[in-house]
N, C-alpha and C positions, 0 to 999 in steps of 0.2 A: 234409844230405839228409833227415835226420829231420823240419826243420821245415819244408821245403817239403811234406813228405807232410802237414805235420798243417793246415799251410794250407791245401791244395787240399782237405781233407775237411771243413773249417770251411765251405769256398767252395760245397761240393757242398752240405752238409746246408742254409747258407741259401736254395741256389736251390731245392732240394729244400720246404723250408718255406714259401717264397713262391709255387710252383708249385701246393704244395695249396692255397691259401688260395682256394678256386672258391668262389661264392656259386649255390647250388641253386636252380633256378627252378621253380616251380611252374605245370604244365600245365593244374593243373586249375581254375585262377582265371580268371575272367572278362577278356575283351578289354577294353581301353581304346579311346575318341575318342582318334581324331588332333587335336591342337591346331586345324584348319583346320574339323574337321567341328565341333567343340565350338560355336567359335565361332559357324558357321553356324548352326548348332541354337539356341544362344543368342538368337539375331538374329531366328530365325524365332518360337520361343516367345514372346519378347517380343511383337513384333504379334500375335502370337494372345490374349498375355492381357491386351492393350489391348485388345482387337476383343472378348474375352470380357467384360470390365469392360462395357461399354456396353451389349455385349447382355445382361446379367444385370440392371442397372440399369434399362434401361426395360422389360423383362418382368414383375420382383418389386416395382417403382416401391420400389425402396430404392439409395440408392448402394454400387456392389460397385468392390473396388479389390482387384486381383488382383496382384502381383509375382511376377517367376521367381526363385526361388531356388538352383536346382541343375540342371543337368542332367551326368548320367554313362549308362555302361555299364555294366548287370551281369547275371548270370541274372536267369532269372522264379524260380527259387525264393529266392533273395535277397531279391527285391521283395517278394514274398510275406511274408516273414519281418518285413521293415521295416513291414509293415503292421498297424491293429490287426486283432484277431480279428475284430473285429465292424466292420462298415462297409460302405460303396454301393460297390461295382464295377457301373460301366456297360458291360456287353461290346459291342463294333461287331467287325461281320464286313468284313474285308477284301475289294473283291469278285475274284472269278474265284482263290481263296486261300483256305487251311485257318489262317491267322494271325490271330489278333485285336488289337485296338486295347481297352486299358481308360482309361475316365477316372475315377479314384476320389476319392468323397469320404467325410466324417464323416456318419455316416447323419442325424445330428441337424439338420448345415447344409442337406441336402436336403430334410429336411421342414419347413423353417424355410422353404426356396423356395417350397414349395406353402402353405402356409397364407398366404404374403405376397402368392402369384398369386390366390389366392381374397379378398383382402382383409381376409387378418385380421393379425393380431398376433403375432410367433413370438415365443413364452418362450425365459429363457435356457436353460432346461432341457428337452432333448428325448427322450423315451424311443427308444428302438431295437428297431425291429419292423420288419418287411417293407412293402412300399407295397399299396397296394389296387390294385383294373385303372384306376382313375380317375388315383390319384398318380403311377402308373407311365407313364400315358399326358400326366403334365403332366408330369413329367420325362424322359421320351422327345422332347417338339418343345424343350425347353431344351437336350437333350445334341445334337439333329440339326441345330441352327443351329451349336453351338460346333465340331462336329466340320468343317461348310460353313468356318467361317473359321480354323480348324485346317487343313483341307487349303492355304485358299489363302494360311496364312501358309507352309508350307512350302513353295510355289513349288513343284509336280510332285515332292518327295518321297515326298510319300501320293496314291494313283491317287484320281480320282473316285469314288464311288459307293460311300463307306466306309456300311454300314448297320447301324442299332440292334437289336441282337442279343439283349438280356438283361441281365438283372441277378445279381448277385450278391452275397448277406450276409454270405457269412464269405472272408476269406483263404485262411485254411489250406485250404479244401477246394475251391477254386474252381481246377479243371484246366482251365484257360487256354490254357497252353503246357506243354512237359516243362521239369523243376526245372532242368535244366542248360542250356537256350536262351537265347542272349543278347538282351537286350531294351536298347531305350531309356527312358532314364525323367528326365521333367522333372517337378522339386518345386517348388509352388506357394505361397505364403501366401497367405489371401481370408478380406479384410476386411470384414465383411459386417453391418451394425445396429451398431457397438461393438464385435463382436467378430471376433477374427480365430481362423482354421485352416486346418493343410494339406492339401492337396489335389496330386493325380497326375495325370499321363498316363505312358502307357505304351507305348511304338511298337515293333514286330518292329523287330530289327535291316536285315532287308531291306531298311528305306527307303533304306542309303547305301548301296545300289547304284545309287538314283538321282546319286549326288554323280558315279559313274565315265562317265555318259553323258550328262552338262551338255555342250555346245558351248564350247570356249576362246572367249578374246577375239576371236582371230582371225576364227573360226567368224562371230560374233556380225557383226565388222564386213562380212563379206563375203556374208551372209546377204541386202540389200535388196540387192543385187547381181544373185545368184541368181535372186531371185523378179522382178525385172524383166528380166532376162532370158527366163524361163519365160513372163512374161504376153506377151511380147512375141512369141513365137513360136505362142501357142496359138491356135485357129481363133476366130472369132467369128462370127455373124448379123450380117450387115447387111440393114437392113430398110427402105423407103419404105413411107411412110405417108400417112393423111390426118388432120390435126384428129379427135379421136375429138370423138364425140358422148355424151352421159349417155341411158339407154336403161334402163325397167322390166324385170326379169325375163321379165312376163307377154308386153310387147314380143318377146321374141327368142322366146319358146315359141310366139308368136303366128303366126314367119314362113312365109311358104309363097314357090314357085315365083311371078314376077312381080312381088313387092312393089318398090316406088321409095323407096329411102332416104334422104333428105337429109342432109349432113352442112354441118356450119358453118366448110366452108373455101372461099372466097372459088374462084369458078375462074382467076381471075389472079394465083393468090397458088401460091409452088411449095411441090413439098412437102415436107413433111420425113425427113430420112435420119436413121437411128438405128440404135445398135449395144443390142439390150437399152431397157432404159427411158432409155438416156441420148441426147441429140439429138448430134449430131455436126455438122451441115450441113443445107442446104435444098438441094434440085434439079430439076429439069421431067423430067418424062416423054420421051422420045425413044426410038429406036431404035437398033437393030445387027444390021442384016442381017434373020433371020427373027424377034428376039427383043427382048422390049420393055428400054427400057437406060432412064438417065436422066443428065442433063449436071446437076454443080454448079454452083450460082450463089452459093453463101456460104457460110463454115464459120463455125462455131458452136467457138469455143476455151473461152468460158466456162461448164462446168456448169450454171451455175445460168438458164442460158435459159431465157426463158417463149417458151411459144406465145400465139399472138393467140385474147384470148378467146370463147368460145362466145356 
């Protein structure tokens, strides 16, 4: 009796010591990409810093060769931290949104842009100062094309109409977003004359709220379905016509009550039926009763019909 007691208190204490063994999660850490957004994000940066390669290339007439490096989740005060003190943050206003978009770089490789846009020659060595309204304004139309094919590498992630906001010199003090807001953030390398550096974007988390209202497969294939259905139901203009005629402005301001117009459609030729600018058919004029009708004599299947020329 004794050793069955001293068993079952062996049995209790190791399930007791196994029970504690919890590993404590911490709340206050930044979210993670799902494996599927990562990806995507990957997918989409990549064509953006092919698309940014080319447009930096024939802007600074130097070759630029951009790589993604990383893309994760983490607060804006993280980012911030990861950054040096000193460097270009280019702020874009999200529109119809209090969120920004930053694209940062080494303040030296920036002005290295502008002196290469002007035609000169960047040293390897570039001091760190603020840009003038001139520099600021040649790297405002370089950030407003990359952000144009930023949007369209992420395929309706980022809304239209992202616009150039500001700049900013220091990290630390550049209130962005609050310290604890999770952001996206893709690292770059850009290889630019010899030398290469990194380089950011920085996207609100909000964007993967675009991932939850993408159309499935499904969606996608039954979508020209839909829309041919729709067009097929909606009203349209049908119109009879004559050969137009080419006619001066001062011509039509000219006309008055009585004028005789001539147009250059044969009178034994019928005329033409059309939906819009597009011809459909030819047909003669006739009647229906109190109101004027017209009978088809040919249909028109192929688009590209000409009329008989003037």
């Amino acid at each position: 009796m004794v050793i069955e007691d001293s068993v079952r208190s062996d049995v209790r204490a190791g399930t007791a010591t196994k029970s504690a063994d919890v590993e404590v999660y911490d709340f206050g850490r930044s979210a993670t990409l799902s494996r599927e957004h990562t990806r995507a994000l990957e997918l989409a940066f990549e064509t953006f810093s092919r698309q940014w390669s080319a447009q930096l290339s024939a802007k600074i007439h130097v070759r630029a060769t951009i790589a993604v490096e990383h893309v994760g989740m983490m607060t804006y005060g993280e980012y911030a931290q990861s950054l040096p003190t000193t460097t270009t943050m280019i702020v874009c206003a999200l529109p119809d949104s209090e969120e920004r978009l930053i694209v940062q770089l080494p303040t030296s490789a920036a002005t290295a842009w502008i002196v290469q846009m002007v035609g000169g020659r960047a040293s390897a060595a570039s001091e760190d100062r603020t840009f003038t309204p001139i520099e600021q304004a040649l790297i405002r139309s370089l950030i407003v094309d990359a952000i144009d094919h930023l949007t369209g590498a992420l395929d309706g992630l980022l809304p239209t109409g992202v616009a150039f906001s500001g700049i900013q010199y220091s990290s630390q003090f550049a209130q962005v977003a609050a310290s604890g807001e999770p952001v996206i953030v893709a690292r770059f390398s850009m290889r630019l004359a010899g030398r290469t550096v990194p380089t950011s974007v920085m996207l609100p988390a909000s964007v993967l709220a675009g991932f939850t209202v993408r159309p499935s497969d499904d969606e996608r294939t039954a979508a020209p379905a839909r829309i041919r259905r729709q067009v097929e139901i909606a009203p349209v203009e049908l119109a009879l016509r004559l050969a137009p005629r080419a006619v001066l402005p001062r011509e039509v301001l000219d006309l008055s009550v009585g004028d005789v117009i001539a147009f250059p459609h044969s009178a034994d030729r019928p005329m033409v039926l059309s939906v819009g600018d597009q011809t459909v058919a030819t047909a003669a004029v006739g009647s229906a009763g109190a109101r004027l009708a017209c009978v088809v004599t040919t249909t028109v299947p192929d688009p590209a019909f000409a009329e008989e020329p003037a």
